[in-house]
Structures are given as C-alpha cells and as structure tokens.
RODO-2510 file (C-alpha; in nm, 4 decimals, decimal comma):
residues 83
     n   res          X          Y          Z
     1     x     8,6051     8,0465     9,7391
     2     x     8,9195     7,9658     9,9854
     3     x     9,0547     7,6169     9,9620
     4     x     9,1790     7,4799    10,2745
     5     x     9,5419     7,5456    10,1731
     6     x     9,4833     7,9281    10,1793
     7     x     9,6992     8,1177    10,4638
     8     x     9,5144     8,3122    10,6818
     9     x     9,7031     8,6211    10,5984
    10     x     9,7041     8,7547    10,2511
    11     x     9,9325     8,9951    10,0676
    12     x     9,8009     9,2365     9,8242
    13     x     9,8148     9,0666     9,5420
    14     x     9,7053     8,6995     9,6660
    15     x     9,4448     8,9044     9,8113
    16     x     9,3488     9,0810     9,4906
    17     x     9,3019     8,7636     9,3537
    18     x     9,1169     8,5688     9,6296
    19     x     8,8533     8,8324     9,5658
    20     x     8,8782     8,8602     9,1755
    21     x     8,9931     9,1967     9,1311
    22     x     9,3156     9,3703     9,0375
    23     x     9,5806     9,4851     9,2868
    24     x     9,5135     9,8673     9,1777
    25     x     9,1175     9,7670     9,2740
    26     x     9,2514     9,6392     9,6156
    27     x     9,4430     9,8637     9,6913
    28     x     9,1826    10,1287     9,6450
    29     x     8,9728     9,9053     9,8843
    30     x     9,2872     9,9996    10,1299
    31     x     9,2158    10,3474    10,1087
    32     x     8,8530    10,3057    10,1317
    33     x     8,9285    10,1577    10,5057
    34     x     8,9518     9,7705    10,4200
    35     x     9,1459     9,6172    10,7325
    36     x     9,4976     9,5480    10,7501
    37     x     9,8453     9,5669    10,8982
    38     x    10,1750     9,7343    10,7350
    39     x    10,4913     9,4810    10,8597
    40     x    10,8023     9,6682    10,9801
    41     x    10,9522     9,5579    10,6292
    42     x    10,6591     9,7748    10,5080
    43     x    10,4575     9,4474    10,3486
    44     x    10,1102     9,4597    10,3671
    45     x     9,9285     9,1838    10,5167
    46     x     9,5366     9,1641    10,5014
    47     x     9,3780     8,9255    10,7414
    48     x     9,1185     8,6558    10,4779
    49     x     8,8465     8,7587    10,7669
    50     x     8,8407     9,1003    10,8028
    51     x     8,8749     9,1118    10,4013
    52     x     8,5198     8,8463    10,3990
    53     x     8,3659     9,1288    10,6255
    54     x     8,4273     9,4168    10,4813
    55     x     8,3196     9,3094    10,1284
    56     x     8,0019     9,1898    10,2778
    57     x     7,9572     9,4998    10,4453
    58     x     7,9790     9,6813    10,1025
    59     x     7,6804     9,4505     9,9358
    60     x     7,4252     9,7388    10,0527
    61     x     7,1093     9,7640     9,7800
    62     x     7,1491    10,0807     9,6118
    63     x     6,7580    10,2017     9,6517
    64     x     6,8903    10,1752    10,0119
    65     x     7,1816    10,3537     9,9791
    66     x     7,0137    10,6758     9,8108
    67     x     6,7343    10,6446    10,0344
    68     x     6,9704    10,6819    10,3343
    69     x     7,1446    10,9896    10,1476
    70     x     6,8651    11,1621    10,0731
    71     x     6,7244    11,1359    10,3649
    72     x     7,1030    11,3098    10,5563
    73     x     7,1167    11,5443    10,3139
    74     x     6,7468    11,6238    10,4183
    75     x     6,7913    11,6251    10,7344
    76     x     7,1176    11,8498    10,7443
    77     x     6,9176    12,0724    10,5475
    78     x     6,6067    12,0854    10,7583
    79     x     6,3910    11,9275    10,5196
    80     x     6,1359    11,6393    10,6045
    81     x     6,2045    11,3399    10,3194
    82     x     5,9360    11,2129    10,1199
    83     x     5,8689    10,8677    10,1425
***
C-alpha cells in the first residue's frame, strides 16, 4: 500500500487517504484512540506504524466480538454463558 516515497509521519488527510477513507472517518478513528501526536502549531501528525497497528487490531471477526460481549455482560450479571 505505501510506496517507498511515503514519509513516515502522516497528516490527517495524507493519512485518510493512505488508508482509503475520508478525513471525517479518520478523524473519528482519532477519537476512537488511533495513535498520534498534536505539534505545538496544533498539526496532527500520525506515525504510518502505529496507524498499520491499530487498523489491524480492529480486523476482529464479529462472531468473536459478540461472543466476547455476551459473555461480559454475562458475567457482570452473574450469569453462566451458553456456549
């Protein structure tokens, strides 16, 4: 996906479109905990690595997801989960 030419750091919107999304998507991936540093000019800089990780952190199968929810909610509850 990178060619060799791409810098390390990545603004928002480079960003945005190294991984195909929009800048609004992005920057909801900001607020969702995605990785990055705020310049003393107030820029936003998101390092190509930590951006790699945390999308492949996010590539969870859903089955597994609601599994793991039902199961908390379950257990918070007192309940023993089926399955």
């Amino acid at each position: 996906m990178a060619s060799p030419e791409m810098p390390t750091w990545l603004s928002p919107k480079s960003a945005a479109r190294y991984c195909d999304v929009s800048v609004r998507t992005l920057r909801g991936l900001l607020a969702e905990g995605l990785p990055h540093v705020r310049l003393k000019s107030g820029r936003v800089r998101i390092k190509r690595d930590w951006l790699d990780e945390f999308l492949e952190k996010g590539t969870e199968d859903p089955a597994a997801a609601i599994d793991k929810a039902v199961s908390e909610v379950c257990r918070d509850l007192g309940l023993k989960a089926s399955g």
